[in-house]
C-alpha positions in Angstrom: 5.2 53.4 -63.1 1.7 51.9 -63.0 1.5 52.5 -59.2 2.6 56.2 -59.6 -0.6 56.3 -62.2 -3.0 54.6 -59.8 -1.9 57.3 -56.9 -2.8 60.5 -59.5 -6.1 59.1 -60.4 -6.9 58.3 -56.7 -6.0 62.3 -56.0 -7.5 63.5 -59.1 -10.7 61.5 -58.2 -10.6 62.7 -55.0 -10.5 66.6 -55.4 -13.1 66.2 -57.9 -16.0 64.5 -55.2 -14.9 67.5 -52.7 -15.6 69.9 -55.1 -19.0 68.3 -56.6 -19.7 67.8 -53.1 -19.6 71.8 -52.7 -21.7 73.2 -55.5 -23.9 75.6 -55.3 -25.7 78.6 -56.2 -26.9 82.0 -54.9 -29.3 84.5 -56.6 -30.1 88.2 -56.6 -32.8 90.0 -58.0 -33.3 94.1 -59.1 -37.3 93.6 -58.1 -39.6 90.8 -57.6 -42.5 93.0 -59.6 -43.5 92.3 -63.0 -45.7 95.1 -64.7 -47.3 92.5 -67.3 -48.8 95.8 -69.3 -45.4 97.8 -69.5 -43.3 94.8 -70.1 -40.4 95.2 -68.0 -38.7 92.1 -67.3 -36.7 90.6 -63.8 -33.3 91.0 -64.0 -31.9 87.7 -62.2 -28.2 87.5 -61.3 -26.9 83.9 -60.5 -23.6 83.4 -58.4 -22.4 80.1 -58.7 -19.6 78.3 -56.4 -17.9 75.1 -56.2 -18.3 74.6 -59.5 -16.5 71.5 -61.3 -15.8 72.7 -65.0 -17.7 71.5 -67.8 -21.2 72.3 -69.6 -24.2 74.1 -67.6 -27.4 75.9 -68.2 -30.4 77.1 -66.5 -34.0 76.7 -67.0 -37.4 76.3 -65.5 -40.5 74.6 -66.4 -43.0 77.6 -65.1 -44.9 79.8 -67.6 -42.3 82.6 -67.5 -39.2 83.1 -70.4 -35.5 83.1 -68.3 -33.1 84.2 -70.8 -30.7 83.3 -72.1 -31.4 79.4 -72.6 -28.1 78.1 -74.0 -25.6 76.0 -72.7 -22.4 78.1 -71.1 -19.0 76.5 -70.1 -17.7 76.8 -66.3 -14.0 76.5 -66.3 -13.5 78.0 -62.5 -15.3 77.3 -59.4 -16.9 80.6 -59.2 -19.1 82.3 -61.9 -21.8 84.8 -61.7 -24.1 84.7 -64.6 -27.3 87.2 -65.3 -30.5 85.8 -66.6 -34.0 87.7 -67.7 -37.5 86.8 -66.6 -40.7 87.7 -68.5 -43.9 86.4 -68.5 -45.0 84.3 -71.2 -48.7 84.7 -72.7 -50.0 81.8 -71.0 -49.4 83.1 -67.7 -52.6 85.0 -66.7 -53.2 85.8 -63.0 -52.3 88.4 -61.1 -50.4 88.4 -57.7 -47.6 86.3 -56.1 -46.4 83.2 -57.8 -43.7 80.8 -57.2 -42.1 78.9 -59.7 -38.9 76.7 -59.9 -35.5 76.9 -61.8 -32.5 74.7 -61.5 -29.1 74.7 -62.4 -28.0 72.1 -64.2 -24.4 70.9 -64.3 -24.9 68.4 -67.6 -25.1 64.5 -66.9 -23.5 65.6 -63.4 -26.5 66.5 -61.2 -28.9 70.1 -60.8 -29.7 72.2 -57.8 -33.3 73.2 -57.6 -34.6 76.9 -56.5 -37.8 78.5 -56.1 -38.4 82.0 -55.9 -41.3 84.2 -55.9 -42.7 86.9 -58.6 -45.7 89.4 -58.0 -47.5 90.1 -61.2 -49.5 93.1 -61.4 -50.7 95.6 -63.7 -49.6 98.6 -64.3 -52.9 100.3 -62.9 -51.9 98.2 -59.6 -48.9 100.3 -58.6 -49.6 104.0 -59.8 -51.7 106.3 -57.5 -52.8 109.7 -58.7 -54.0 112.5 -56.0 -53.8 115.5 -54.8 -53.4 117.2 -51.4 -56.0 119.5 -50.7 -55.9 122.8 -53.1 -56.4 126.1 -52.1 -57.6 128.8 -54.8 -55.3 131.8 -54.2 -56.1 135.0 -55.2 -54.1 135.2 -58.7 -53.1 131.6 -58.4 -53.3 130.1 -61.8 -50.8 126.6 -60.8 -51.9 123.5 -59.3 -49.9 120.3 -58.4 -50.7 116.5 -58.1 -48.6 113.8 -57.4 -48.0 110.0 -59.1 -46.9 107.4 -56.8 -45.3 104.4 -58.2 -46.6 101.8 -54.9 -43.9 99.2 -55.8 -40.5 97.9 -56.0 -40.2 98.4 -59.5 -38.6 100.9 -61.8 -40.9 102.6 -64.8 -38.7 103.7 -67.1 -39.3 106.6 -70.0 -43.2 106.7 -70.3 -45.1 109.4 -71.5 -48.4 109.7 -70.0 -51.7 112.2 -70.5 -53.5 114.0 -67.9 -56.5 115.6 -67.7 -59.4 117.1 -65.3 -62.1 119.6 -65.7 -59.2 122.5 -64.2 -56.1 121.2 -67.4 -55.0 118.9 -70.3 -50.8 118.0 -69.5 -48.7 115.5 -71.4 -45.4 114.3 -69.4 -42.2 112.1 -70.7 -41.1 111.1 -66.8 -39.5 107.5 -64.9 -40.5 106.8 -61.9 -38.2 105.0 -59.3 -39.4 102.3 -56.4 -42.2 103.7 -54.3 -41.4 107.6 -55.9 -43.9 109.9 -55.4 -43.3 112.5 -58.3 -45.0 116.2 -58.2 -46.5 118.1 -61.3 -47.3 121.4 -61.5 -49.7 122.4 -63.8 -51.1 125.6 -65.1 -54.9 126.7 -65.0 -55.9 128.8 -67.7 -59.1 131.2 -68.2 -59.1 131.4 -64.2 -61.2 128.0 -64.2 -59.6 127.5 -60.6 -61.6 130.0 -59.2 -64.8 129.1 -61.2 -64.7 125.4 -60.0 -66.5 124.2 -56.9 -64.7 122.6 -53.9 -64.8 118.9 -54.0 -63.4 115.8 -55.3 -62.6 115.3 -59.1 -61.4 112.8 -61.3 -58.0 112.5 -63.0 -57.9 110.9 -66.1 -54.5 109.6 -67.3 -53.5 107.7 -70.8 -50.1 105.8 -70.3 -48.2 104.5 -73.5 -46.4 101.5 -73.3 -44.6 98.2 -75.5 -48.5 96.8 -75.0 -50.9 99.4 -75.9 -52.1 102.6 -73.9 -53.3 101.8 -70.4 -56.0 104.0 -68.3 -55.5 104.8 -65.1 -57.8 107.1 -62.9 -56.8 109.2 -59.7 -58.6 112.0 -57.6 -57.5 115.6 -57.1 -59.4 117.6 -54.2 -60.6 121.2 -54.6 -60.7 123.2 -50.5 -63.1 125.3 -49.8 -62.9 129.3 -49.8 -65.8 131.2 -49.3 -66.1 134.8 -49.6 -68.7 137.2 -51.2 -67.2 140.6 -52.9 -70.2 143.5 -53.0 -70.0 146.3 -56.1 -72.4 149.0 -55.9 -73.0 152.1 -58.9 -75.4 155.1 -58.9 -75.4 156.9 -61.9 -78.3 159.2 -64.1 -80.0 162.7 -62.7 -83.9 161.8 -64.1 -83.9 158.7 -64.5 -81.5 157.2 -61.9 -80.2 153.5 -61.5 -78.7 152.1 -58.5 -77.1 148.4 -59.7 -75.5 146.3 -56.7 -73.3 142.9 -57.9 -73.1 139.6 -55.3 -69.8 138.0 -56.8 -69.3 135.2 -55.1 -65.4 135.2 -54.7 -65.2 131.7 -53.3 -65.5 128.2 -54.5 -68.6 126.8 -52.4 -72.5 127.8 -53.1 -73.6 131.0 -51.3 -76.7 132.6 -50.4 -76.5 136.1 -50.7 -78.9 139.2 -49.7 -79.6 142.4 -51.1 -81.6 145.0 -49.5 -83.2 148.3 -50.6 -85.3 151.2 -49.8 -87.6 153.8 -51.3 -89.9 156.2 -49.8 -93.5 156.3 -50.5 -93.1 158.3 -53.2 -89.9 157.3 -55.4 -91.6 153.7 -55.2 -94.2 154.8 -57.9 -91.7 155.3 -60.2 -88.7 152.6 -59.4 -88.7 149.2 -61.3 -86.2 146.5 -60.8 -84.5 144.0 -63.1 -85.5 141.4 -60.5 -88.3 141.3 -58.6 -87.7 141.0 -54.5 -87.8 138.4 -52.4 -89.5 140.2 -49.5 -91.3 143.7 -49.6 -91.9 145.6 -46.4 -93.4 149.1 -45.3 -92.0 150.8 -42.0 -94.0 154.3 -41.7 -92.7 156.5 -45.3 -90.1 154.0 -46.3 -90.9 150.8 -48.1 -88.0 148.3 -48.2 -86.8 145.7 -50.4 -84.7 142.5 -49.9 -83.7 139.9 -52.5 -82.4 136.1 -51.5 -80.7 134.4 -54.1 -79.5 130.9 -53.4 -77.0 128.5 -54.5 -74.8 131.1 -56.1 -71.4 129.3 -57.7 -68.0 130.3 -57.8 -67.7 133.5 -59.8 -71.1 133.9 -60.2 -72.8 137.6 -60.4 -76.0 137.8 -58.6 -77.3 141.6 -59.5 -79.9 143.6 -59.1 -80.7 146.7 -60.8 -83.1 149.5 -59.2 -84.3 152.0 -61.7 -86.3 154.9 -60.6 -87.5 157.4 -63.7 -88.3 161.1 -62.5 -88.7 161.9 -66.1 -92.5 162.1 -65.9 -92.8 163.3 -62.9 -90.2 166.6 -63.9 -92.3 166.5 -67.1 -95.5 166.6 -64.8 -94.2 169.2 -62.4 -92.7 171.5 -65.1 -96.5 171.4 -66.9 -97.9 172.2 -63.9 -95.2 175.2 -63.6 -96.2 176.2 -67.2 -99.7 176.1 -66.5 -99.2 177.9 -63.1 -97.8 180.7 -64.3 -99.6 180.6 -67.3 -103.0 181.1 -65.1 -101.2 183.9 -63.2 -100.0 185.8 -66.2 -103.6 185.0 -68.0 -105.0 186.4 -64.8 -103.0 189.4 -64.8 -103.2 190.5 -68.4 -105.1 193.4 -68.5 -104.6 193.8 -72.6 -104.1 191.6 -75.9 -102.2 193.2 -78.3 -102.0 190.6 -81.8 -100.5 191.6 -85.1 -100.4 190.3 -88.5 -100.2 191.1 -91.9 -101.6 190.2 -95.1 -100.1 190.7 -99.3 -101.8 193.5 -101.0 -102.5 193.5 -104.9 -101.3 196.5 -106.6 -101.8 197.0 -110.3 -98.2 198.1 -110.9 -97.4 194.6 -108.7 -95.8 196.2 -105.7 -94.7 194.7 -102.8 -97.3 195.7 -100.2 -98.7 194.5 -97.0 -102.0 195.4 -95.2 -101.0 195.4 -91.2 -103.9 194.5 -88.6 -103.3 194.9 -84.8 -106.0 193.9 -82.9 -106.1 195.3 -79.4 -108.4 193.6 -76.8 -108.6 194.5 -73.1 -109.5 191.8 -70.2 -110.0 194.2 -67.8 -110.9 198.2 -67.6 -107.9 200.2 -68.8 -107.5 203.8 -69.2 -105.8 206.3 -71.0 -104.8 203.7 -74.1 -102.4 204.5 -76.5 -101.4 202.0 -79.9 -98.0 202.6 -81.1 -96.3 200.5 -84.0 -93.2 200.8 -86.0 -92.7 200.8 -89.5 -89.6 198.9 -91.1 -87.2 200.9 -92.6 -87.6 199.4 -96.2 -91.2 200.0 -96.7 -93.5 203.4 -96.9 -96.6 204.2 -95.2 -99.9 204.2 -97.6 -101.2 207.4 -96.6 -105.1 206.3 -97.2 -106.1 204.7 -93.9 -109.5 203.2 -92.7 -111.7 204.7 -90.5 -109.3 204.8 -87.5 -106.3 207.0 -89.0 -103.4 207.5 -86.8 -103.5 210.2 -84.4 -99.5 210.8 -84.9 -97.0 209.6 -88.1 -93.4 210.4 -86.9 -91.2 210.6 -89.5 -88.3 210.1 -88.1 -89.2 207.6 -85.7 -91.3 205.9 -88.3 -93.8 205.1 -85.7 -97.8 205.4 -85.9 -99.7 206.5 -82.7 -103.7 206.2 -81.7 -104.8 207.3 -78.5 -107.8 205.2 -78.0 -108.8 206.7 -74.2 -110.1 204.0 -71.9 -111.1 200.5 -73.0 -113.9 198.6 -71.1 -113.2 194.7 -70.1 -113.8 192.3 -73.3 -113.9 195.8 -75.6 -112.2 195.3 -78.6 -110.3 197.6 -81.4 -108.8 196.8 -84.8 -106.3 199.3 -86.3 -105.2 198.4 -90.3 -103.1 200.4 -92.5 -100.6 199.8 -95.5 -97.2 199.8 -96.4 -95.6 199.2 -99.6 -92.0 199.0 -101.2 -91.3 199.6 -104.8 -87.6 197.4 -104.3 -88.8 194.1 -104.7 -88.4 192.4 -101.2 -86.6 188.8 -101.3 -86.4 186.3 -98.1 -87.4 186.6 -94.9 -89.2 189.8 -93.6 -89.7 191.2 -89.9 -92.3 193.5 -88.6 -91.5 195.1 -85.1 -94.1 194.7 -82.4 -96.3 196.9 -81.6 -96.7 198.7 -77.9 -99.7 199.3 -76.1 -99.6 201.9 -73.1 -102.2 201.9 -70.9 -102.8 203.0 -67.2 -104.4 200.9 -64.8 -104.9 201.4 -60.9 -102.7 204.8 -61.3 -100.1 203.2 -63.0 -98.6 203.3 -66.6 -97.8 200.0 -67.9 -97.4 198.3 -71.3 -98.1 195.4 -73.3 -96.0 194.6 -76.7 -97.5 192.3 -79.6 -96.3 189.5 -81.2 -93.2 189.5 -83.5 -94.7 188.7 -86.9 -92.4 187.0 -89.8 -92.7 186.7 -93.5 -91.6 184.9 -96.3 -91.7 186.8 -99.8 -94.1 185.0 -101.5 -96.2 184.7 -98.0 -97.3 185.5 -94.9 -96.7 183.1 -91.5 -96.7 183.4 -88.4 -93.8 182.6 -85.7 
């Protein structure tokens, strides 16, 4: 009985030193990378074989956390077992470090392992950019891109961007080495407005430690391209306007060129003055330079020529022209006007004066005026009487024979109304007939007006 013991302890013993002897432990990790601002811990999975049952647990001495730290039971020869690593607050640099962990098999023995983290921050392994952008006509979208540079996996963060072109807010994750594309859209057509060239992309990233800045670079191509507008408009006073619109996104230099003749230049001003003024025979012309015109800029010049005084000037001269000729060829002034009479039963009467004065020698004169149909004729005259009342006609005649040049004759008479005359009150002209050379011709008066109450002129 005691040797049939002796031979299952001797077994027993044996099988356990084999499988002591074959212990051991392999690991596998999701990434290597630890973002120490985003807090995203290594996940370590252990595989253990050969195992002898009994009471284990794994730690380290480095400045990192592996979790969990209690004791677990191995009851098989195989076990796989996950574990977390974080840093703690008293690990500090940045880049690769290699610590050591070990497996201990408790009051048995422990297996050592090293492995290697790469601490970075989260500024390390983001990259913000753009490929080149092209202003479209119309285009109001842009894109950029965010690169996650590492073996690591951001998860759920929300993030800010801005430039001078937009203001975006995205909730995104961002897989190993990812690049990830956002559209954005450009409002108030700042695109086109905003010069080629390299800006700056300011990003705001929340995370379990506080919001992290991170800056990237967005490119702007060049366009170039210069859009010409040009209006005529007024009859007297004309303006000519031509717009430079630079339709690109570089500076320009743009040109603007006029011309005037020698004349229209006395009276043409311009919003801007030129640049350059030269003369070629009866044409003076005009060029402007303007320099370091932006995207959507107007450059415009305004050419306004004002023919007003000059229309006024040659209509006066007109006036006066014609006024000479017709001075020149009146051969007889004829004037009428009219005065109140005072009656002492207070009737409306009027004494009537034509004056008659010839500028050159006339023959054969005759002086005929009307009398209104409301009024009567006084029948006492002054020394020149009428030669001829008509009655019916209601008109006065004087045959005053020839008339010498600068002779003058002055006719009055009277008429009077016993209806009370209200408002406005017309006398007719009167005619002079005359002959001159051998031929009849006539001259009327002025149309004289009055007021009850008065006597005007119109």
């Amino acid at each position: 009985m005691k040797q049939q013991k002796l031979s299952l302890l001797i077994v027993i013993g044996l099988f356990l030193i084999n499988f002591a002897g074959a212990l051991d432990f392999s690991t596998e990790m999701n990434s290597n990378v630890i973002v120490k601002d985003f807090n995203n811990p290594v996940e370590l999975t252990i595989h253990i074989t050969g195992a002898i049952p009994g009471d284990y647990n794994v730690y380290t001495l480095a400045d990192v956390s592996l979790e969990p730290r209690g004791i677990f039971k191995i009851t098989e020869p195989k076990l796989t077992r996950k574990f977390t690593i974080t840093p703690t607050e008293n690990l500090e640099i940045n880049g690769l470090y290699t610590l050591t962990y070990t497996l201990n098999h408790r009051d048995v023995e422990q297996i050592d392992k090293k492995l290697v983290l790469k601490l970075v921050n989260l500024e390390d392994i983001i990259e913000i950019g753009s490929e080149s952008i092209m202003p479209e006509n119309g285009s109001n979208t842009i894109e950029f891109y965010i690169k996650n540079k590492e073996n690591v996996y951001i998860k759920n963060v929300t993030a800010k961007f801005s430039s001078v072109l937009f203001k975006t807010e995205k909730t995104f994750s961002l897989k190993p080495y990812e690049i990830l594309n956002v559209k954005v859209e450009v409002k108030d057509n700042k695109l086109a407005q905003t010069k080629a060239g390299a800006y700056i992309i300011d990003s705001t990233w929340q995370t379990n430690e506080g919001d992290v800045e991170i800056q990237g670079n967005m490119f702007i191509g060049e366009k170039k391209g210069i859009a010409t507008t040009e209006d005529k408009s007024g009859l007297l006073i004309q303006t000519e306007t031509i717009n430079k619109i630079n339709a690109g996104n570089v500076l320009e230099t743009v040109q603007v060129n006029l011309t005037r003749n020698i004349v229209s230049r006395l009276f043409t001003s311009f919003n801007v003055g030129p640049t350059f003024t030269e003369r070629e025979g009866l044409t003076i012309k005009y060029l402007w330079i303007k320099d370091g015109l932006g995207p959507s800029e107007v450059y415009t010049v305004k050419a306004t020529t004002n023919y007003v005084f000059p229309f006024l000037a040659v209509v006066l001269g007109v006036f006066l022209f014609f006024g000479f000729k017709r001075f020149s060829q009146t051969k007889v002034e004829v004037i009428k006007s009219a005065s109140h009479v005072r009656t002492k039963n207070s009737l409306f009467a009027l004494k009537i004066k034509i004056s008659i004065k010839a500028t050159k020698d006339i023959e054969n004169v005759t002086l005929i005026d009307k009398v209104p149909p409301i009024v009567k004729i006084y029948e006492k005259f002054g020394m020149l009487k009428p030669d001829k009342i008509d009655p019916e006609s209601r008109r006065l005649h004087w045959h005053i024979g020839d008339l010498k040049a600068g002779e003058e004759r002055i006719f009055t008479y009277v008429i009077y109304s016993k209806v009370g005359v209200v408002g406005k009150f017309s006398l007719p002209e009167a005619l002079a007939v005359f002959e001159k050379d051998g031929k009849i011709q006539e001259v009327n008066s002025n149309r004289f007006y009055f007021m009850s109450g008065q006597v005007s002129k119109e």
